[in-house]
C-alpha positions in Angstrom: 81.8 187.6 -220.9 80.3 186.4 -218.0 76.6 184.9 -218.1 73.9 186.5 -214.9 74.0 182.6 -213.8 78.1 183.1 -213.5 77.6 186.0 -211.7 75.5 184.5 -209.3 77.5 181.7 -208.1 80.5 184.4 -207.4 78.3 186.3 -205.3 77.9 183.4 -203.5 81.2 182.6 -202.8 81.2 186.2 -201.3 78.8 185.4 -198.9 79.8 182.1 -197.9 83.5 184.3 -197.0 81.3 186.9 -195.1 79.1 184.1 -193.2 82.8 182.5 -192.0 84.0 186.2 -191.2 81.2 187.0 -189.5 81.5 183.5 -187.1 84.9 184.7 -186.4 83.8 188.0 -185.7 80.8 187.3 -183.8 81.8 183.6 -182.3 78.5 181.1 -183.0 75.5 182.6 -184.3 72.1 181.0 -183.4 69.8 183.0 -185.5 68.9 183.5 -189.0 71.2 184.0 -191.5 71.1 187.2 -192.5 72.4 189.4 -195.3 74.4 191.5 -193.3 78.5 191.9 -194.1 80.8 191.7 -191.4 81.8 195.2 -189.6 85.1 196.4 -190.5 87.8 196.0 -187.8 88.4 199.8 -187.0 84.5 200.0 -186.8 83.4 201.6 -183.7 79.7 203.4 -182.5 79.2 205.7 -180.4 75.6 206.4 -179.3 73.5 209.8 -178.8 71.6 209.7 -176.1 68.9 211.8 -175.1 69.2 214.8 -172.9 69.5 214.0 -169.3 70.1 210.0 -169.7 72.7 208.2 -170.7 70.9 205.9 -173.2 68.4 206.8 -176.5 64.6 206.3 -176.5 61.6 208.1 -178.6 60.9 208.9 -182.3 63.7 211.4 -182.4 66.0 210.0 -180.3 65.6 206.6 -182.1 65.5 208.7 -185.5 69.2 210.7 -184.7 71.2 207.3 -183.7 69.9 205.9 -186.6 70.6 208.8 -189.1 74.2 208.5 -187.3 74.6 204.7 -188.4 73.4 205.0 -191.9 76.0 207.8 -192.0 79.1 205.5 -190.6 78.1 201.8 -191.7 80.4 200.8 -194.8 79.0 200.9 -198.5 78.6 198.3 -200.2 78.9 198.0 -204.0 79.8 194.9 -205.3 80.2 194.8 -208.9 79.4 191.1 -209.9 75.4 192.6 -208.8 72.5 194.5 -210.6 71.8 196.1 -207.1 73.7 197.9 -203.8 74.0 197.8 -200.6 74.1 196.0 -197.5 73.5 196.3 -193.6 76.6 195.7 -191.2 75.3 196.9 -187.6 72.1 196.9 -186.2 70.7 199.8 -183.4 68.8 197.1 -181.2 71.9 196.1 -180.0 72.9 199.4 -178.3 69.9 200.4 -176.9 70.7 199.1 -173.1 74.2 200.7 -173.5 74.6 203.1 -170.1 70.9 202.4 -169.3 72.2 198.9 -169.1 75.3 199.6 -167.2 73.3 201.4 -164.3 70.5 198.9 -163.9 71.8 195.5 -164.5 70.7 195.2 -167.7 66.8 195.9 -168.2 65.7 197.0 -171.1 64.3 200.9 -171.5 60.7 200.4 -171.1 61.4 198.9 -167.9 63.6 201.9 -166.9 61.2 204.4 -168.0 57.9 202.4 -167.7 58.2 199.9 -164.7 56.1 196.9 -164.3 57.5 195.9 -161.6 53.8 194.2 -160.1 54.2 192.0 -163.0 57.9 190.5 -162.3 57.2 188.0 -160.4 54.6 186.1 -161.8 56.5 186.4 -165.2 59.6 184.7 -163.8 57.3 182.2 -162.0 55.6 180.8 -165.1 58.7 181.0 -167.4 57.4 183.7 -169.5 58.3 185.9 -172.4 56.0 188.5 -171.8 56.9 190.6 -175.0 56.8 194.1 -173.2 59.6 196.1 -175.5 59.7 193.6 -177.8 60.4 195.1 -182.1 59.0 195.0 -185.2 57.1 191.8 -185.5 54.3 193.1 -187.8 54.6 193.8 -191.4 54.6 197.1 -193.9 52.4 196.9 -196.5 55.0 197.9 -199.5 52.9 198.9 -201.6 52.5 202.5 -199.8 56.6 203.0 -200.4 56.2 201.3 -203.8 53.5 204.0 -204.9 54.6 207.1 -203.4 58.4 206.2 -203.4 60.7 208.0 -200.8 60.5 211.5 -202.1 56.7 210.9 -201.7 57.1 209.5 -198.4 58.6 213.1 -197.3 55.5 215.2 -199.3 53.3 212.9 -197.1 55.4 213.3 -193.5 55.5 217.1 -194.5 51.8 217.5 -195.2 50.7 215.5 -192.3 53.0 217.4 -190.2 51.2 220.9 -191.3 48.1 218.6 -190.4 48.7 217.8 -186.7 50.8 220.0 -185.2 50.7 218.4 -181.5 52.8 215.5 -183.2 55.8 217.8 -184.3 58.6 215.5 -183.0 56.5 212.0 -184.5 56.8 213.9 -187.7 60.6 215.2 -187.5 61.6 211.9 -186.7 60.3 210.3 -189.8 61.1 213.3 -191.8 64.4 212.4 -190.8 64.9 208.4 -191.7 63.7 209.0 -195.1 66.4 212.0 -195.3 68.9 209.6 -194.0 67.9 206.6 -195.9 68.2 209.1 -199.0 71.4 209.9 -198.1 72.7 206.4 -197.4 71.5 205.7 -200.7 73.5 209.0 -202.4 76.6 207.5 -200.3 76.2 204.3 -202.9 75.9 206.3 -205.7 79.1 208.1 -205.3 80.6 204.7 -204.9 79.0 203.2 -208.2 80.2 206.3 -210.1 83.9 205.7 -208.8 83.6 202.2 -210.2 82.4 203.1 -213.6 85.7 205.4 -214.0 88.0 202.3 -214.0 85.3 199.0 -214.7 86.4 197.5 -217.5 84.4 194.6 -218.6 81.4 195.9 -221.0 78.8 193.5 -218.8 79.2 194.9 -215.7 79.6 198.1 -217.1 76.7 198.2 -218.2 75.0 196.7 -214.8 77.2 199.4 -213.2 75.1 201.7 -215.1 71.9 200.5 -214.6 72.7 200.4 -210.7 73.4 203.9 -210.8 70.2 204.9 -212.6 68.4 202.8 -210.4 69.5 204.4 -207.2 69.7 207.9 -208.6 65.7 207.7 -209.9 64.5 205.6 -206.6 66.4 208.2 -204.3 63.2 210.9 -205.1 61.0 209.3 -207.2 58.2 206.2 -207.1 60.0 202.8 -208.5 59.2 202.6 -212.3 60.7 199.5 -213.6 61.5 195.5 -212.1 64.7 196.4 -211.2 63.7 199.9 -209.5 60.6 197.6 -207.5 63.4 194.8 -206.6 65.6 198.2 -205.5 63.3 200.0 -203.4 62.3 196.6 -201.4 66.1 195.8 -200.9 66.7 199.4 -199.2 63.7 199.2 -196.7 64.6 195.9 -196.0 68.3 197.2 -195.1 67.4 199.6 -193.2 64.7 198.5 -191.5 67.4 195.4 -190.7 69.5 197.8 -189.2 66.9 199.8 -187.1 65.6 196.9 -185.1 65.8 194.1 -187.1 62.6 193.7 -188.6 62.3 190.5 -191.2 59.0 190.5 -192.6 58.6 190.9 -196.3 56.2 191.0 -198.4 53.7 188.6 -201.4 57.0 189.2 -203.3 55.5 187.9 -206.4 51.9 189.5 -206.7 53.7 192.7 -205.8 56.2 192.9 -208.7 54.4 191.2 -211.2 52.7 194.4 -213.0 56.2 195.2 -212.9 57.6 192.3 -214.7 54.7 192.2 -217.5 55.4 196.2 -217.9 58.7 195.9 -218.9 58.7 192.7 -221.0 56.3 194.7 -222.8 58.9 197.1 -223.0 61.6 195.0 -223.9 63.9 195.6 -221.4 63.6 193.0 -219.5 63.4 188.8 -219.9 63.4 186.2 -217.7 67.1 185.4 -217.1 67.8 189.0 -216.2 64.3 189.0 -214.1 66.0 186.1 -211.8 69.2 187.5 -211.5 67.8 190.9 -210.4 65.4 188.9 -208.2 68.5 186.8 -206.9 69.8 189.7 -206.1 67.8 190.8 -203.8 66.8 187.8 -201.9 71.0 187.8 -201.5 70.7 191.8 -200.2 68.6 190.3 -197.2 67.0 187.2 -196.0 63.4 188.6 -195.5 60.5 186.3 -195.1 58.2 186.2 -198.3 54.8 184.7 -199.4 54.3 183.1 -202.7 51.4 182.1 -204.5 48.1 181.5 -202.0 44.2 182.3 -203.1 42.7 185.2 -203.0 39.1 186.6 -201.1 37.4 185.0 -204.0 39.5 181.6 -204.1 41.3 181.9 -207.4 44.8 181.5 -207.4 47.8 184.3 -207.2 50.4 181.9 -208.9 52.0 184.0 -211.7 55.2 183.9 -213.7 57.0 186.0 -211.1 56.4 182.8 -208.9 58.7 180.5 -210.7 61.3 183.1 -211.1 61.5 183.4 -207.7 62.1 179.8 -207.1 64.2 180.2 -209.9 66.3 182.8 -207.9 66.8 180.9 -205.3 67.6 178.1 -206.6 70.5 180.0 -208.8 71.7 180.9 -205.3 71.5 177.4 -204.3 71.4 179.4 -200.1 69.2 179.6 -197.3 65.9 181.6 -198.3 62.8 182.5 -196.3 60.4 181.9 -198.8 56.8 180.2 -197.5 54.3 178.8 -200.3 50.6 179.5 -199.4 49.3 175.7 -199.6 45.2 175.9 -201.3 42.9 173.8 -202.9 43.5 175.9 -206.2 47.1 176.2 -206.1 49.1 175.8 -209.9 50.1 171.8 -209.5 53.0 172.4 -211.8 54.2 175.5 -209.4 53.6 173.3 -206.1 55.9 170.6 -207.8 58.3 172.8 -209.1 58.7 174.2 -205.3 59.1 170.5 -203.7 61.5 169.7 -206.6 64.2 172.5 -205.6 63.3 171.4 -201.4 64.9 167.7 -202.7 67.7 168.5 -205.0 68.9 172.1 -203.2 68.4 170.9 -199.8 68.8 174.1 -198.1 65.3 174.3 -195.8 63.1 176.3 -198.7 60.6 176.6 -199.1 58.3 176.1 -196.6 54.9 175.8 -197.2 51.4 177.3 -195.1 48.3 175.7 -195.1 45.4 178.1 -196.0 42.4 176.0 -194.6 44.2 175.7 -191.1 44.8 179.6 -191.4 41.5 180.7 -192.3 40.9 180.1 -188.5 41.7 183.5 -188.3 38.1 184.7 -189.1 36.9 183.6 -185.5 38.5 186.1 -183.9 37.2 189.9 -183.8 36.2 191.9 -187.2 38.6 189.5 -189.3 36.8 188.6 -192.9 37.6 186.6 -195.1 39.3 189.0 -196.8 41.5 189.8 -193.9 42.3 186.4 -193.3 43.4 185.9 -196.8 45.4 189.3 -196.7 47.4 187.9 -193.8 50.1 186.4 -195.3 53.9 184.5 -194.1 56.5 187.1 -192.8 57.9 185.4 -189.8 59.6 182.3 -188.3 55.9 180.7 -187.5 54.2 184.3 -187.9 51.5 186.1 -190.3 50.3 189.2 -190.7 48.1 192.0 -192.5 50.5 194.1 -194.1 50.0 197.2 -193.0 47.2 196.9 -190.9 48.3 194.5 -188.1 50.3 194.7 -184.8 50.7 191.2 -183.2 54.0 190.9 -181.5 54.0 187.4 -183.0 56.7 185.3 -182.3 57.7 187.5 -178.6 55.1 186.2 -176.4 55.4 182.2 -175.0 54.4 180.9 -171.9 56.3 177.9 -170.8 53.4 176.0 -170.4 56.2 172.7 -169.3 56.9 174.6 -166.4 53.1 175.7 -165.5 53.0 172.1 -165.6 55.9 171.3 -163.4 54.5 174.0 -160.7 51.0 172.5 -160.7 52.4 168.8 -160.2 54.7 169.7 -157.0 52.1 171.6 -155.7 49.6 168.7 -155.7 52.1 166.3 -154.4 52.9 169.0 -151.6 49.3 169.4 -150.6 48.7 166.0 -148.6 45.6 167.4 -147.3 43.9 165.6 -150.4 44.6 162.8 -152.3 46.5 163.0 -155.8 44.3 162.7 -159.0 44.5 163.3 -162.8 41.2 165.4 -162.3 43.0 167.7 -159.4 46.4 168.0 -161.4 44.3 169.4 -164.1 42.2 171.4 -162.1 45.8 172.9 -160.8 47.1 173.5 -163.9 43.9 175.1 -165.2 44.5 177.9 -162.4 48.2 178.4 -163.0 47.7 178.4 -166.4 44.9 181.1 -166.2 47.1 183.1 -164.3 50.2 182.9 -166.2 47.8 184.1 -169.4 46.4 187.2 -167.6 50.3 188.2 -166.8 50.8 187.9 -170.2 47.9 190.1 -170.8 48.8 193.0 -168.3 52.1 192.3 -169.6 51.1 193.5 -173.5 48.3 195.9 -172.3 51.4 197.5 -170.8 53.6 197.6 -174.0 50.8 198.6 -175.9 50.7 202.0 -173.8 54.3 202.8 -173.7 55.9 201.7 -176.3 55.5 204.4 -178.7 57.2 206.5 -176.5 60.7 204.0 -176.3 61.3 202.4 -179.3 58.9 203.2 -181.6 58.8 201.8 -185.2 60.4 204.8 -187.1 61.2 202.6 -189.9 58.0 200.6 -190.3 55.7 203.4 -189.6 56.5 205.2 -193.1 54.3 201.9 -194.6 52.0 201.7 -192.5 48.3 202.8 -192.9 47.0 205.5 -190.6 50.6 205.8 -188.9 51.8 209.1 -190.9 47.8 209.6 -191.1 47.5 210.8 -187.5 51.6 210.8 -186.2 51.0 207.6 -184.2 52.9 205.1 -183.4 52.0 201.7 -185.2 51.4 200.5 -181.4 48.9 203.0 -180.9 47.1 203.1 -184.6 47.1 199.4 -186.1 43.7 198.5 -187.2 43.9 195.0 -186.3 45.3 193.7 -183.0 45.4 190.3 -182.7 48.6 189.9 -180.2 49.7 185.9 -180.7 50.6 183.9 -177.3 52.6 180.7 -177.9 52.1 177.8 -175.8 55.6 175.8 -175.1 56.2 172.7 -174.8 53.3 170.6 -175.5 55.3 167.1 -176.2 56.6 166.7 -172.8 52.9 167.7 -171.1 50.8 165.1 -173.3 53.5 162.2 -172.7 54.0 163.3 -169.2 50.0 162.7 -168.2 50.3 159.6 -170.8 53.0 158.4 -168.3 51.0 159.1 -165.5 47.2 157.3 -166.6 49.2 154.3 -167.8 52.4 153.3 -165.4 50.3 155.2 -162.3 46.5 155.0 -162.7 46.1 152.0 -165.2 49.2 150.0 -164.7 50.0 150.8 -161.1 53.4 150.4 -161.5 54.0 153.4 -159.5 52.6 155.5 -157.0 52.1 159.2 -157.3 54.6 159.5 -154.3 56.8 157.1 -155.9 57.2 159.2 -159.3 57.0 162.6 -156.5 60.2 161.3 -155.5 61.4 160.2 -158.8 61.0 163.3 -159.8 62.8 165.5 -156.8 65.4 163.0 -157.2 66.1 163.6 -160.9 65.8 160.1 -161.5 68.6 159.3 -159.4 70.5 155.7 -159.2 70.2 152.5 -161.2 66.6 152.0 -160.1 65.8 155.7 -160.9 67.0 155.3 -164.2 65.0 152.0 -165.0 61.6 153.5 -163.6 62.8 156.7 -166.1 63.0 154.8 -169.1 59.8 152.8 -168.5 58.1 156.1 -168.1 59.7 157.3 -170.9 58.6 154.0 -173.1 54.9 154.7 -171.9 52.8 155.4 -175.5 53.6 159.0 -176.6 52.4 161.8 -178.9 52.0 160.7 -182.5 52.9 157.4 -182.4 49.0 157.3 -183.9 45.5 157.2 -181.3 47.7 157.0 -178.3 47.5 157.9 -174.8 50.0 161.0 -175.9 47.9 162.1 -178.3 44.9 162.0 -176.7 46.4 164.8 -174.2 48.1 166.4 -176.6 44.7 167.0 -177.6 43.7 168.0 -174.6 46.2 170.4 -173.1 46.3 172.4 -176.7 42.3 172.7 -176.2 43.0 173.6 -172.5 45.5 176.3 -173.5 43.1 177.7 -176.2 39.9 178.0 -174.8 42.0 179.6 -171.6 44.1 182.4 -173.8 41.0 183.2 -175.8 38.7 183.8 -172.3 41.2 186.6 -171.3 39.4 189.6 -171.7 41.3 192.6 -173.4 40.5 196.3 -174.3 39.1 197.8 -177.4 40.3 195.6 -180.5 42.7 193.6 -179.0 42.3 190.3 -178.5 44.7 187.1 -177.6 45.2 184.8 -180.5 47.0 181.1 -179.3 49.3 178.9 -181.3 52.4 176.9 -180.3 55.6 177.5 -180.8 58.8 177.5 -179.4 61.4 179.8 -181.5 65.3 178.4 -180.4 63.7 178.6 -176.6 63.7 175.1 -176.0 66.9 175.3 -174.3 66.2 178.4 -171.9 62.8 177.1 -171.2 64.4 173.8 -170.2 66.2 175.0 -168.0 63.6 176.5 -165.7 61.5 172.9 -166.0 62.7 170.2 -163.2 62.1 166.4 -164.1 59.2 165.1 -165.8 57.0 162.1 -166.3 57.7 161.6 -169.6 61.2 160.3 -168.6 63.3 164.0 -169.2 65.7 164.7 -166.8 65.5 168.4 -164.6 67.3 171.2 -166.8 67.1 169.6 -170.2 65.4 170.8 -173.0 61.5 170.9 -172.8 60.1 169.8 -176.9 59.9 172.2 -179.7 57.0 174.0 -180.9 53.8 171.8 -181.6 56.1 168.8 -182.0 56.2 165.4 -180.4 59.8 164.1 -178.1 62.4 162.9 -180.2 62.3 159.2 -180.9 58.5 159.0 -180.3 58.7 156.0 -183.1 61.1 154.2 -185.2 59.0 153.6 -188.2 55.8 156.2 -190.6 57.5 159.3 -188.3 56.8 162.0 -190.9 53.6 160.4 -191.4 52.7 160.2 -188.2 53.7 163.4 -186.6 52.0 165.4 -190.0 49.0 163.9 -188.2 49.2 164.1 -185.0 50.3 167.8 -185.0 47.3 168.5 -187.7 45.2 167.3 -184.9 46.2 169.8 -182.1 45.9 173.1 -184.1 44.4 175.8 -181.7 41.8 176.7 -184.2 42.6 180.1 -184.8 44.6 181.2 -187.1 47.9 181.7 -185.5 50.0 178.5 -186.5 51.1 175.0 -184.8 54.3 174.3 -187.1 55.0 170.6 -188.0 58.8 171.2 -188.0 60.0 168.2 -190.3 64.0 166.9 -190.5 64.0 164.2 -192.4 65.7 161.8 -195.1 63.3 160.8 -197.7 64.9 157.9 -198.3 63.7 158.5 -202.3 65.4 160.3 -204.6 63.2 162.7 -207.0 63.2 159.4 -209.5 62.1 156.8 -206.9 58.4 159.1 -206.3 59.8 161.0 -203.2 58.1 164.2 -204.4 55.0 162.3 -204.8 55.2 161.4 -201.5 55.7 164.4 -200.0 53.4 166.3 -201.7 50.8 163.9 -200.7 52.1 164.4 -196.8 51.8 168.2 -197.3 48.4 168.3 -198.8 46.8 165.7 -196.0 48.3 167.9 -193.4 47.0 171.0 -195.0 43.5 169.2 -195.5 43.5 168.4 -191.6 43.6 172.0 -190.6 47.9 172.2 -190.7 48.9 175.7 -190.5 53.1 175.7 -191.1 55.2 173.3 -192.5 59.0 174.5 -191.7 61.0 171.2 -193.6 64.7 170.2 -193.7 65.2 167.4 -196.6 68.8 166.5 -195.2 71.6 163.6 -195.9 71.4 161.9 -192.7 75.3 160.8 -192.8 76.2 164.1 -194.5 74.5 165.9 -191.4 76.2 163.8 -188.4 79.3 164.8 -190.2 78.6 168.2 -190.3 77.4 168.1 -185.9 81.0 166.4 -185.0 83.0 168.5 -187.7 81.4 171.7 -188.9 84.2 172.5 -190.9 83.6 169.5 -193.3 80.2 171.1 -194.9 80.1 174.4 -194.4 77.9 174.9 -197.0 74.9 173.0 -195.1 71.8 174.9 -194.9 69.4 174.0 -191.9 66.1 176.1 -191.0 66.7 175.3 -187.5 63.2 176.4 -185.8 61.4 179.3 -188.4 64.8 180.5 -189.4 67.2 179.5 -191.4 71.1 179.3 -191.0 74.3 177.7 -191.9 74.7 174.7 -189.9 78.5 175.2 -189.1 77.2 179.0 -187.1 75.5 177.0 -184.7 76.3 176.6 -181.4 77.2 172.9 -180.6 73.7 173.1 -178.8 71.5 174.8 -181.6 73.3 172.0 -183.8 71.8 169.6 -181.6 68.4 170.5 -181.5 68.0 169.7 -184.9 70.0 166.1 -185.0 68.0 165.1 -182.2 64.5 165.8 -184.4 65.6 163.9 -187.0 63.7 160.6 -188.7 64.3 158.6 -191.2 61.5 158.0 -194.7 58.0 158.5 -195.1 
C-alpha cells in the first residue's frame, strides 16, 4: 500500500517529465515554473473574435474564448493525487492573433485606445509603461470560499436584476463560472471512468474522495480541508489560464478553521493535511503569504503554517511561498522555514519584512490595518486582497538609461561647463518627465481597460466588482499603482566613478570619460581606464562613495514619483526592481562610468554590480540595500545567491537568521534567497543536463535552472558570493 509521502515523490517525477516536455515543446522558458502540463501534440486553438475585427476584446468577448478553452484543454486526473486538474494553454497568448498580424504587433488597447502622444517619450526613457498590462492584483478568496461557485452565479444573477445598464458585464461573468463548472463536470466524468477499473484500495478511496470533492464544490460553498484546498486549486487554474494571474492568497490563516473543523471531526490528520496541501501547491505555483502579525501585532502563525512548509518540503520543488518577517513571529516556525531553505535548496521560502512594509501607511487612506492586510502575491509585489489594483510588477522606468541621456546631453551642451551639480540637475528633469509619461501612461489604462481585457476571472472575488458590474480597473478601493526604478547599481557606482577618478582624483577629464564612453571603451588604453573606473569604491562595499549615491538617486527617484500628481485615489507608489529586464533594459543603455560596456546588462533590482567585494558580501549588501528602501511600502528586494559555506550543524541557520532579522530591523522589505552549491551550480550553467533537478528563483520567480535560457542562467551565476 502506498504511504501519502510515496505518493508524493511519484507525482514529482511527473512533473519533472512535464517540465522537460514542456522545454522541448516550448524551447527555453524564462519565467516561473508553473503547474501547467504540456499541450498535447494534435492540440490546436482557434479563436472567436468579436463582430467586425479579427481579434477578441471585452467581458464577453474575453468570457466566450475562454468558455471555448476550458471546453478543449485536456483533463487532467492523475490518480497518485487527492485533487484534479491542471491548466495547459493560456488566453493571453492569443490575444494579438489577426490584430497582431495587421498592425505589427501592438497590443489591443493600443488598437482600440491609441496613445500614440505618449510613444515617444516611452521609447526614449526605456519604459514599461504598463498600459494593457493583466492581473497583477489579488482576489480576496474568502468571497469564493463563502459563497462557493453556485453562489457566485446567485450573486452575478441578482446583481444583474440590480443594474440593468451592465447586462453584458454580468453575462460575461455569468458565463466563466458556467464554464468553470463545466470544466470541473468534464473531471468528474473522468474520475468516475477511473474508479470502474482502479484497483488499489488507497487510491480508490482517494479516487472517491476526489469525486465528492468536485461533485459538492461544483454548486455548493467548500465544507471541508480538502474541498477549501479544491476550490483554491480551480481558481487558481483557471485564472492561470485566462491571463495568467499568480497571486494567491494567506494560505494558512485561510484554511486553518478548516483544518481544526475537521480534526474535530476526525476526518482529517496531519499527514493527510500535507499531502492534500502538497497537492495543491503541485496543481499551481501561486504566490502565498505565511504567518505575519496582525492590526493588533499578535502573530498569525498556526499549525496550518508548518504543514505548509511541510508540503513543500515533501515536494522537495520550486514554491512561491513568502514568510511575513515581525517582531512577534513563532521562533520555532522562522527556524523551521530557514531549516528547509538549507537542506531543500530550491529558492523557498522567501521571507518579507513587515517594519519596511508598514511604509505603506504614508501613502493615501492606508491604516494600519490596510498595510497589514497587504500581504506577498507577486515576484516583488503586495497587495490588499480584494480591494487593491496596483499593476505592480508592469511599470519600470529604466532609470540607467535616464541616466545615460542626461550624461550625453551635458557633455553635448559645451555652452557650460560639466558638473556633478548640473548632471543631477539633468537627470532630475528627465527623470520627472519620464515619471509623468508613466503617469498619463496608467491614467490611460485605468480608463480603457475594462473595455479590452478586463479581469473576468478575478472580478468574481473582488469587492464591489459584481456589486456595481465594474471592472476591477474601474471599482478597486485602493489604488496605489507601483513604479519600479531600474538599475540603481550602475547609477550610484557610475557618479562614485565620476567624484573620485574625475572630480577628486583627476585622473580623467569629463571629455576624456565623454569619449571613453562614445568609444565603448575602445583599445588597450580604453580598457585600462575601464577597469580603473570600474575598481572605483562601489555600492555596498560598506560607507562608500557607491553607497552614498545609491542613497541618493533612490531618494531622488522617490521624492520625484511620489510629487506626480494623479486623480481621485490614485497615487504612485516607488520601489525598485527589475523582474528578468536587466537584459532588455541593457540593451537600450550605452557605456557607463562604472566600467559596463554599451548593450550589456544594466544591475538587478535594488542590488549592487556583481563582484562589488570579495569578502562579508551577504552582509554587506543586506545592508546596503536596507539603507536605500524608498520608504513606502512597495519593496526594494535584496536578491541573495549564495553558499553559506556552513552546513545546518556548523550554525549556518543562526547566521542567517541573524542577517534576515538585521535586514528586516533596518527597514528591508523582500528577501528573494537562493542557498546554492556553488560547484554543483557552474555545472549545471555549462551542462544543464547534469542537474536538472536544480531549483533557482531567478528574480521573484522561481524555475528550473536547466529551462533557462543560457542568458537567464547567467544572470544568476554572475550574482553569486561566497559565506556570510
Amino acid at each position: 500500500m502506498l504511504t501519502y509521502r510515496e505518493r508524493t515523490k511519484k507525482m514529482m517525477e511527473v512533473k519533472l517529465r512535464h517540465t522537460m516536455e514542456k522545454k522541448a515543446q516550448q524551447g527555453y522558458m524564462d519565467a516561473d515554473d508553473y503547474g501547467c502540463i504540456p499541450l498535447p501534440k494534435d492540440y490546436h486553438f482557434d479563436i472567436i473574435p468579436n463582430e467586425g475585427y479579427d481579434f477578441f476584446f471585452g467581458p464577453m468577448g474575453c468570457a466566450r474564448n475562454l468558455a471555448k478553452m476550458l471546453d478543449e484543454i485536456p483533463v487532467y486526473v492523475d490518480p497518485m493525487e487527492i485533487m484534479c486538474g491542471r491548466w495547459s494553454d493560456m488566453m493571453s497568448k492569443y490575444r494579438y492573433i489577426g490584430g497582431g498580424k495587421k498592425t505589427g504587433g501592438k497590443s489591443t488597447i493600443s488598437i482600440l485606445y491609441p496613445y500614440d502622444d505618449l510613444v515617444e517619450d516611452q521609447i526614449k526613457y526605456g519604459l514599461n509603461p504598463g498600459i494593457g498590462a493583466e492581473n497583477h492584483c489579488a482576489c480576496d478568496y474568502n468571497i469564493g470560499i463563502e459563497l462557493g461557485f453556485g453562489g457566485l452565479l446567485e450573486k452575478i444573477r441578482r446583481y444583474r436584476d440590480i443594474n440593468p445598464n451592465r447586462k453584458e458585464f454580468y453575462d460575461a461573468e455569468e458565463l466563466v463560472v458556467l464554464s468553470i463548472q463545466k470544466f470541473i463536470q468534464r473531471h468528474i466524468d473522468k474520475i468516475e471512468e477511473l474508479l470502474k477499473t482502479e484497483e488499489r484500495p488507497e487510491i480508490r478511496e482517494t479516487l472517491q474522495e476526489m469525486l465528492e470533492c468536485n461533485r459538492n464544490i461544483k454548486t455548493e460553498p467548500p465544507k471541508t480541508f480538502l474541498e477549501a484546498c479544491q476550490f483554491i486549486a480551480w481558481i487558481n487554474t483557471v485564472s492561470r489560464t485566462y491571463d495568467r494571474d499568480g497571486a494567491g492568497c494567506s494560505l494558512d490563516v485561510i484554511l486553518y478553521p478548516f483544518y481544526v473543523d475537521d480534526v474535530k471531526k476526525g476526518i482529517l490528520d496531519d499527514e493527510k493535511a500535507t499531502f492534500i496541501l502538497a497537492d495543491l501547491l503541485l496543481i499551481e505555483t501561486h504566490y502565498y503569504q505565511l504567518s505575519g502579525p496582525d492590526s493588533c501585532d499578535r502573530d498569525l502563525t498556526n499549525k496550518v503554517s508548518y504543514l505548509v512548509l511541510d508540503a513543500a518540503h515533501w515536494l522537495n520543488t520550486s514554491a512561491n511561498i513568502t514568510i511575513r518577517l515581525h517582531d512577534n513571529i513563532d521562533p520555532k516556525f522562522l527556524r523551521k522555514a530557514v531549516e528547509y531553505l538549507f537542506t531543500d535548496r530550491n529558492a523557498w521560502p522567501r521571507f518579507s519584512g513587515d517594519k519596511g512594509l508598514m511604509g505603506y501607511t504614508k501613502n493615501k487612506h492606508i491604516t494600519k490595518k490596510i498595510a497589514r492586510d497587504r500581504i506577498a502575491v507577486g515576484c516583488h509585489w503586495m497587495a490588499v486582497p480584494g480591494k487593491e489594483y496596483s499593476l505592480n510588477d508592469c511599470v519600470k522606468i529604466n532609470v540607467a538609461k535616464v541616466f545615460d541621456i542626461a550624461f550625453h546631453e551635458m557633455m553635448d551642451d559645451k555652452s557650460q561647463e560639466p558638473s556633478m551639480d548640473r548632471l543631477l540637475a539633468i537627470m532630475q528633469k528627465h527623470l520627472t518627465k519620464a515619471v509623468e509619461t508613466i503617469a498619463k501612461g496608467l491614467n490611460h489604462h485605468m480608463t480603457y481597460q475594462q473595455y479590452v481585457n478586463p479581469e473576468i476571472v478575478m472580478n468574481l472575488m473582488m469587492h464591489n466588482s459584481i456589486e456595481t458590474g465594474l471592472d476591477i480597473t474601474a471599482c478597486a478601493e485602493i489604488q496605489g499603482m507601483c513604479v519600479d526604478g531600474v538599475g540603481l547599481g550602475l547609477i550610484a557606482d557610475s557618479l562614485a566613478a565620476i567624484e573620485q577618478r574625475v572630480i577628486n582624483e583627476k585622473k580623467l577629464t569629463w571629455e576624456e570619460l565623454d569619449e571613453l564612453l562614445k568609444s565603448d571603451f575602445e583599445g588597450v588604453q580604453g580598457e585600462r581606464m575601464r577597469l580603473m573606473l570600474k575598481s572605483s569604491e562601489r555600492y555596498c562595499q560598506g560607507n562608500s562613495l557607491g553607497d552614498k549615491w545609491a542613497a541618493y538617486i533612490s531618494k531622488m527617484f522617490a521624492d520625484t514619483v511620489k510629487a506626480q500628481p494623479m486623480p481621485g485615489i490614485r497615487e504612485l507608489v516607488p520601489g525598485w526592481f527589475s523582474w528578468s529586464n536587466t537584459i532588455a533594459f541593457g540593451k537600450e543603455v550605452g557605456a557607463t562610468p562604472d566600467g559596463r560596456k554599451a548593450g550589456t546588462p544594466v544591475t538587478h533590482g535594488a542590488n549592487p554590480n556583481p563582484g562589488f567585494r570579495a569578502d562579508g558580501a551577504a552582509t554587506a549588501m543586506a545592508t546596503g540595500i536596507a539603507r536605500i528602501q524608498t520608504g513606502y511600502g512597495n519593496t526594494c528586494p535584496l536578491q541573495l545567491e549564495m553558499d553559506p559555506k556552513l552546513g545546518v550543524q556548523e550554525g549556518g541557520i543562526d547566521k542567517f537568521i541573524q542577517l534576515l532579522k538585521t535586514h528586516v530591523d533596518m527597514g528591508g522589505t523582500l528577501v528573494n534567497v537562493n542557498i546554492l552549491d556553488h560547484d554543483k551550480l557552474m555545472e549545471a550553467h555549462k551542462d544543464p543536463s547534469t542537474h536538472p533537478e536544480l531549483v533557482v528563483r531567478v528574480t521573484g520567480f522561481t524555475a528550473y535552472f536547466a529551462t533557462l535560457s543560457p542568458e537567464f542562467r547567467q544572470l544568476v551565476v554572475d550574482r553569486f558570493v561566497d559565506g556570510f
